[in-house]
C-alpha positions as CSV (number, residue, x, y, z in Angstrom):
1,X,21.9,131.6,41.4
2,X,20.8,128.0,41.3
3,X,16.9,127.2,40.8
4,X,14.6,125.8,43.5
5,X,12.2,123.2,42.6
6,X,9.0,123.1,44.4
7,X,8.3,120.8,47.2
8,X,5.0,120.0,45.9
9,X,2.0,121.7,44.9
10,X,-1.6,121.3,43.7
11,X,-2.3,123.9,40.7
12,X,-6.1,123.4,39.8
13,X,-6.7,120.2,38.9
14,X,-3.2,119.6,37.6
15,X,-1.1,117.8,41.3
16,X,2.6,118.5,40.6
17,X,5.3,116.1,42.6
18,X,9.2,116.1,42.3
19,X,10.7,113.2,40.8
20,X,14.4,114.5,41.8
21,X,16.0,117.7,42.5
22,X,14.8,120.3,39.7
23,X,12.2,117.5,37.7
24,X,8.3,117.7,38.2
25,X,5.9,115.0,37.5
26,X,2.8,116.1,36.0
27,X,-0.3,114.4,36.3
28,X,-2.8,116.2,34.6
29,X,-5.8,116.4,32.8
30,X,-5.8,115.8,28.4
31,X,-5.2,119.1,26.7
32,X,-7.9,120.1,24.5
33,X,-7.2,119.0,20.9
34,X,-5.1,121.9,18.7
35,X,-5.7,123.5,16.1
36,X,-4.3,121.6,13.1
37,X,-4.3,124.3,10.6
38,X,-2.6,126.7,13.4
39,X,0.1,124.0,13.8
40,X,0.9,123.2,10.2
41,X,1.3,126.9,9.7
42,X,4.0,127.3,12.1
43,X,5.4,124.5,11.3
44,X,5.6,126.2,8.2
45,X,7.0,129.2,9.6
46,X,10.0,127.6,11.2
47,X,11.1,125.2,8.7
48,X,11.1,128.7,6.4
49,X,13.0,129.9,9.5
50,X,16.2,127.4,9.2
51,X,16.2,127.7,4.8
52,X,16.3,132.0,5.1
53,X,19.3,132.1,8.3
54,X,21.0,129.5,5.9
55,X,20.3,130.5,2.4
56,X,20.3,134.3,3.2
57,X,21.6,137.6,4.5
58,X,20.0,137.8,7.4
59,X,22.7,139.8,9.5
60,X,22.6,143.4,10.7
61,X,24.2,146.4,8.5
62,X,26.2,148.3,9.8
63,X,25.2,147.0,13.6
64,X,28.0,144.4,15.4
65,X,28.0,142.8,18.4
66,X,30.6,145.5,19.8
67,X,33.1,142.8,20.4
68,X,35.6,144.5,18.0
69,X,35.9,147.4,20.1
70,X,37.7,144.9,22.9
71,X,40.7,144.2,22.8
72,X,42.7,142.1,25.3
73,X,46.7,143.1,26.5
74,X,48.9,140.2,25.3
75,X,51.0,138.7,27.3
76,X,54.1,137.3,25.8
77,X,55.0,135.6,29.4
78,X,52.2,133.6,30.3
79,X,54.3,131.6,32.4
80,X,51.4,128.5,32.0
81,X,51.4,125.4,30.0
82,X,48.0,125.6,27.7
83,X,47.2,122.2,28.5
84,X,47.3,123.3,32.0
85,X,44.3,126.1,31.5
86,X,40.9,125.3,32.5
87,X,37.6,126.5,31.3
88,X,35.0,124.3,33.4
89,X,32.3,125.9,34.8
90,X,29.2,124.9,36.0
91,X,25.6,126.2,35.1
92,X,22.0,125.5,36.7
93,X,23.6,122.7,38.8
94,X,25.5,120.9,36.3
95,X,29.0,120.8,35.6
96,X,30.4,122.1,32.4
97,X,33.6,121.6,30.4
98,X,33.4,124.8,28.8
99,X,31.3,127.9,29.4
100,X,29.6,127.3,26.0
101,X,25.5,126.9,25.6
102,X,24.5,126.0,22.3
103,X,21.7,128.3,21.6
104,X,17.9,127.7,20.4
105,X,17.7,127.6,16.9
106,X,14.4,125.6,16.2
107,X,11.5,123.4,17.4
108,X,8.5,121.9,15.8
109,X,9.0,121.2,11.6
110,X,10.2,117.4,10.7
111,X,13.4,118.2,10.4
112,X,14.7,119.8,13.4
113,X,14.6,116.2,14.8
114,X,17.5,115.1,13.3
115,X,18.9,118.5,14.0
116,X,17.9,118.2,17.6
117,X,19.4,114.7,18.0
118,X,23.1,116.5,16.5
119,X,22.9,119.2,18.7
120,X,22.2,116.7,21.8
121,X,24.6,114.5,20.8
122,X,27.4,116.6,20.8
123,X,26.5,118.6,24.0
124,X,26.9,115.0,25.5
125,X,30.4,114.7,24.1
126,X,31.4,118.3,24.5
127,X,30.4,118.6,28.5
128,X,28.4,121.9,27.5
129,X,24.8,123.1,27.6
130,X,21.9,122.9,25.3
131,X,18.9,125.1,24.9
132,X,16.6,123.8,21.9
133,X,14.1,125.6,19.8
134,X,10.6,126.4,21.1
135,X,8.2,123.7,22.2
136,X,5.2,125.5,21.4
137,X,4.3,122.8,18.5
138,X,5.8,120.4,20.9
139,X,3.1,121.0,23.5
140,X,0.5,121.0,21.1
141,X,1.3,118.4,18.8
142,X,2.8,115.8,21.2
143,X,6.7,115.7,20.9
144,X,7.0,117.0,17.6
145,X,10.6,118.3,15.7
146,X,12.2,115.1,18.3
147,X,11.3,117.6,21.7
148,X,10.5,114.6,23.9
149,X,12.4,113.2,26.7
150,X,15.0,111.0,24.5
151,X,17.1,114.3,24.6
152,X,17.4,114.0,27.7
153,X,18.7,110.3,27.3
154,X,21.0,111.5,24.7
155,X,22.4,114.1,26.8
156,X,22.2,112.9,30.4
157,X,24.4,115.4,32.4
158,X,24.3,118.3,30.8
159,X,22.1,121.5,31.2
160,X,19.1,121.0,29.0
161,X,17.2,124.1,28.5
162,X,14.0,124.3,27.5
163,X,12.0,127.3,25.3
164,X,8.6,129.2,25.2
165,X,7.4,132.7,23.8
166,X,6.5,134.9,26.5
167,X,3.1,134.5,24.4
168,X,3.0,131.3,25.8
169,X,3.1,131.9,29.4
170,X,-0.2,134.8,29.4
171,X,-3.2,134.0,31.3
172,X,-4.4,131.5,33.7
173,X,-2.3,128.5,32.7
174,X,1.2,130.1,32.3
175,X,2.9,127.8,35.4
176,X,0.8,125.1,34.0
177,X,2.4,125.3,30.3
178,X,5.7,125.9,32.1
179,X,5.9,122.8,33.9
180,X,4.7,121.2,31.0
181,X,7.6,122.3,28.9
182,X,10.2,121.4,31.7
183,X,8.8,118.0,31.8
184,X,8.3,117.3,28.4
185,X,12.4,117.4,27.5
186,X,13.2,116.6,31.2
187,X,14.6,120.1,31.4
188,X,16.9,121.9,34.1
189,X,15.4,124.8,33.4
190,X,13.0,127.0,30.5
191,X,14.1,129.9,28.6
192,X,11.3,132.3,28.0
193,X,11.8,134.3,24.9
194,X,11.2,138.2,24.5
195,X,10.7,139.2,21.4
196,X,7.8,141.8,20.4
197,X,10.3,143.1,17.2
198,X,9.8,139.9,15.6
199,X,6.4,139.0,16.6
200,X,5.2,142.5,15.5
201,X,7.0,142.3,11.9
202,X,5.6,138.4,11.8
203,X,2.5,138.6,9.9
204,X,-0.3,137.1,12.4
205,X,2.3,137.7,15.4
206,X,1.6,137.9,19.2
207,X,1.2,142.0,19.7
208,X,-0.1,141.8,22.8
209,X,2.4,142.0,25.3
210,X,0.2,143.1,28.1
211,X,0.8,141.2,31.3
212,X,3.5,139.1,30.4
213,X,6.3,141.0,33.2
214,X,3.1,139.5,35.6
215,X,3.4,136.1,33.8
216,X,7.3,136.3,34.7
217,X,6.4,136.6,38.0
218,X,3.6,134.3,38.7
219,X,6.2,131.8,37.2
220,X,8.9,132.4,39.2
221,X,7.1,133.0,42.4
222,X,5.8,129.0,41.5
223,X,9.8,128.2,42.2
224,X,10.3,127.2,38.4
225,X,13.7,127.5,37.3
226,X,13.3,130.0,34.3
227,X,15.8,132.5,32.0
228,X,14.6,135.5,30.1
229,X,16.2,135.9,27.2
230,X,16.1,138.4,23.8
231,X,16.4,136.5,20.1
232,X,19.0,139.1,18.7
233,X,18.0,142.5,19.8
234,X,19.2,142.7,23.0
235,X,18.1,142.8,27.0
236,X,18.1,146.7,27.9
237,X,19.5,147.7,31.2
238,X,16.1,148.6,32.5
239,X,14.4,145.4,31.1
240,X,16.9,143.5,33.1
241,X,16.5,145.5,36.2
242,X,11.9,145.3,36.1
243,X,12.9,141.7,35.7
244,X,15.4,141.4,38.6
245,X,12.3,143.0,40.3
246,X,10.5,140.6,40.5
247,X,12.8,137.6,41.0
248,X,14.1,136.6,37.7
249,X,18.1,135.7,38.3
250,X,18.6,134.1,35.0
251,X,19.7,135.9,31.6
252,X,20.4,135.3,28.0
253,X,20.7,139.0,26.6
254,X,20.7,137.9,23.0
255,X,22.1,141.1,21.7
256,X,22.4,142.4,18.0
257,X,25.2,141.9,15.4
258,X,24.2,138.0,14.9
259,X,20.9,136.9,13.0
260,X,18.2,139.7,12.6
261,X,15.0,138.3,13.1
262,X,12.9,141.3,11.8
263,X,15.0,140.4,8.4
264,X,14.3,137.0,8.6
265,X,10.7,137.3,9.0
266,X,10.7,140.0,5.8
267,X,12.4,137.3,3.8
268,X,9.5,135.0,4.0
269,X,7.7,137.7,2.4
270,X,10.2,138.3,-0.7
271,X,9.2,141.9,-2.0
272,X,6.3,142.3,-0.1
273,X,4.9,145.1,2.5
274,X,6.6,142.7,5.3
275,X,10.2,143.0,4.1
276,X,9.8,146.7,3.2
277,X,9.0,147.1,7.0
278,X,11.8,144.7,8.6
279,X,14.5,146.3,6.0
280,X,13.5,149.5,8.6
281,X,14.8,147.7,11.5
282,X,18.1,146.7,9.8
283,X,20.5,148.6,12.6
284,X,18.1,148.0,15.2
285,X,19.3,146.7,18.7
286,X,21.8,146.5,21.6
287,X,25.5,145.1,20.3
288,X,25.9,142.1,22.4
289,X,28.6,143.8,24.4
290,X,26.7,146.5,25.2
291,X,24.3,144.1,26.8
292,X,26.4,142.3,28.7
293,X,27.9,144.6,30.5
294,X,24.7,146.6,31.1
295,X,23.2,143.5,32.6
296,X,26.2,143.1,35.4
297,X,25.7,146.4,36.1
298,X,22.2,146.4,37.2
299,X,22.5,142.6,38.3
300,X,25.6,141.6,40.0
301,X,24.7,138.5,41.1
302,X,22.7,137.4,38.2
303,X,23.9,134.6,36.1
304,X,24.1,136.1,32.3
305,X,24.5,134.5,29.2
306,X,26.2,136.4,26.4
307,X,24.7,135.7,23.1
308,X,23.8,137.8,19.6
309,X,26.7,137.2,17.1
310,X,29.8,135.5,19.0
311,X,32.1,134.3,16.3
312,X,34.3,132.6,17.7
313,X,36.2,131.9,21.2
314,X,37.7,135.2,21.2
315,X,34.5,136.8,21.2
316,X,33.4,134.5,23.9
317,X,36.6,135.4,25.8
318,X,35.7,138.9,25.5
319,X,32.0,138.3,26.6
320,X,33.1,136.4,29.6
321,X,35.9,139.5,30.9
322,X,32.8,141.7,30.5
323,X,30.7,140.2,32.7
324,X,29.3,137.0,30.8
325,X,29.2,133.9,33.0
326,X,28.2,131.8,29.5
327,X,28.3,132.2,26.1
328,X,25.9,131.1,23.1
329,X,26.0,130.6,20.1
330,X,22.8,129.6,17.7
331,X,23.3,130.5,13.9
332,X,26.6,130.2,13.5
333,X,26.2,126.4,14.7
334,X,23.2,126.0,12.2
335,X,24.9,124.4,9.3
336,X,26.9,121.7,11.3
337,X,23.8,120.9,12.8
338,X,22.0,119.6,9.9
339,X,25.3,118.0,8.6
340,X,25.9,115.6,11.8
341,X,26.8,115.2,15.2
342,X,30.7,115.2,14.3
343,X,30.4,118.3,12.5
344,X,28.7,119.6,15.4
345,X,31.7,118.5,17.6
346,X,34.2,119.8,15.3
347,X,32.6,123.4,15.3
348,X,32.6,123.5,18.9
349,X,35.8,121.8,19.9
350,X,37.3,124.5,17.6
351,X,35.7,127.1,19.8
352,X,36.7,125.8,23.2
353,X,40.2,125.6,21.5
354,X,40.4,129.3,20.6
355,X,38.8,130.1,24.1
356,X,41.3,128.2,25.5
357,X,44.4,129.6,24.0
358,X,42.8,133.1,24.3
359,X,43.2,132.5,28.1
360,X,46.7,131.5,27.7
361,X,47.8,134.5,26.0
362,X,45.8,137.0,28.6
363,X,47.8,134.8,31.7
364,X,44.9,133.6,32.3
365,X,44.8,129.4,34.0
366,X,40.9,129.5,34.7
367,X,37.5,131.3,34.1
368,X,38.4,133.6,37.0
369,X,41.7,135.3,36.4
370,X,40.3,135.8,32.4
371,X,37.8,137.7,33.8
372,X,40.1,140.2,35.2
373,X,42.5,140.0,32.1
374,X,43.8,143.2,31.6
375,X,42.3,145.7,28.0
376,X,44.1,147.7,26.1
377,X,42.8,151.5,26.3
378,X,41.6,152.1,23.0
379,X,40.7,156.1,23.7
């Protein structure tokens, strides 16, 4: 389900034109000037994020992402070469060498620049996509945390995803603040983040959620190419079918068993009343395999992105047989990422590797036959 760009369109006193096929030029009038203090204390916020998800347990309890429960029939007689199997695939109009998407992990604090440049770096090299942190701070702040369109220049051809809070999107200027992010990163398309756990354990969190499935909408019916996605806890079945409802074709179900974000919040409070309430939500969520195959269920021709947890290529062979057409992975990428680009490599091209050789001992030469590898029956 590939996104439309819009042929053209005047939005109040904002005129939008295509530069090329899925990129808007926006002319448009000066924001009004942020709030400083607001800024520096998300900044705050997220810098606090990367230190806790890689100082700290953050993970679920007993909660996983479900993959152990799959298990794939080995085939001894693969009659393939390995070298021969191929894992390209292609994603909002791009072609990818691997069905791998490295997932948001940050936007806005000083140093997600040179975390940004890593990550964008070795997308480039690796042939597979990128979706970077949120671009709220960005937006306000003009380019901050390196969210400007040298990303795009480090990473010319592959999909570059964009992020905003569903917060972001309420009232009158929602499309506005969408084109804005696209554009800002030279994007191929926005992810949209859902996630009212977080936000209501976040001290001074968004806990409004009124209007935002109307938001989705007003977006989408605007022809921008958008994906909902969770941050850990998981895209229900019925979530995903209100949101098919209303024309959203794009998912990242972001289930549980990876980094819990109600925990993450609670350890920015130490002791306090905040990380008494998150410890509550410990087992909360829908495992990541779960999700995925709830999603193709109620979407069958929606493009879904498996993320929440995956460990390694296995997993993401497992995600893709259930119904994945991409996998992510954020937290598990976070430490090579603020080593260097090479690390970031490394960890990835020993992902691809195990995905690769996973498809070799299932029979499997491409994308298509894994996804009808045959399962053991564990009953």
């Amino acid at each position: 389900m590939e996104p439309v760009s819009p042929k053209g369109k005047e939005d109040g006193g904002t005129v939008f034109a295509p530069a090329c096929p899925q990129r808007y030029l926006i002319l448009m009038t000066k924001p009004s000037p942020p709030n400083m203090n607001d800024i520096t204390d998300i900044a705050q916020r997220k810098a606090d994020h990367i230190e806790v998800v890689l100082g700290e347990d953050v993970g679920f309890g007993r909660v996983t992402n479900g993959f152990e429960a799959i298990r794939f029939v080995h085939n001894a007689l693969p009659e393939l070469a390995l070298a021969d199997v191929d894992v390209s695939t292609s994603f909002v109009g791009r072609g990818l060498k691997a069905p791998l998407l490295i997932s948001s992990m940050t936007g806005g604090p000083g140093r997600a620049e040179a975390i940004n440049i890593h990550l964008s770096e070795a997308a480039e090299a690796l042939g597979i996509a990128l979706g970077v942190g949120s671009q709220r701070i960005a937006l306000e702040a003009q380019g901050a945390g390196g969210l400007t369109p040298d990303l795009r220049r480090r990473a010319p051809s592959i999909p570059l995803i964009g992020n905003l809070g569903a917060a972001q999107i309420l009232g009158d200027h929602g499309v506005t603040t969408t084109k804005r992010a696209i554009e800002m990163i030279e994007a191929d398309a926005l992810f949209i983040h859902l996630n009212p756990l977080q936000e209501s354990v976040q001290p001074g969190g968004d806990t409004d959620w009124r209007g935002v499935l109307k938001a989705l909408e007003a977006v989408v019916t605007a022809g921008l190419p958008i994906i909902v996605k969770e941050v850990g806890f998981g895209l229900s079945a019925d979530v995903i079918r209100r949101l098919t409802d209303v024309g959203v074709t794009l998912f990242d179900v972001a289930g549980a068993g990876g980094t819990n974000w109600a925990r993450v919040e609670g350890a920015r409070d130490a002791d306090g009343p905040t990380a008494r309430i998150a410890s509550a939500f410990t087992e909360w969520g829908i495992p990541t395999a779960q999700a995925v195959m709830d999603a193709r269920s109620v979407a069958p021709g929606a493009t879904i992105i498996a993320s929440g947890g995956i460990k390694d290529g296995v997993d993401a062979a497992k995600a893709l047989r259930l119904g994945a057409d991409l996998v992510g992975q954020a937290a598990g990428t976070l430490g090579a990422a603020t080593t260097s680009t090479d690390a970031v490599v490394s960890h990835f091209q020993e992902m691809i590797d195990t995905l690769k050789i996973t498809c070799f001992c299932t029979g499997s030469a491409d994308l298509a036959a894994l996804k009808s590898a045959p399962l053991l029956d564990n009953r």
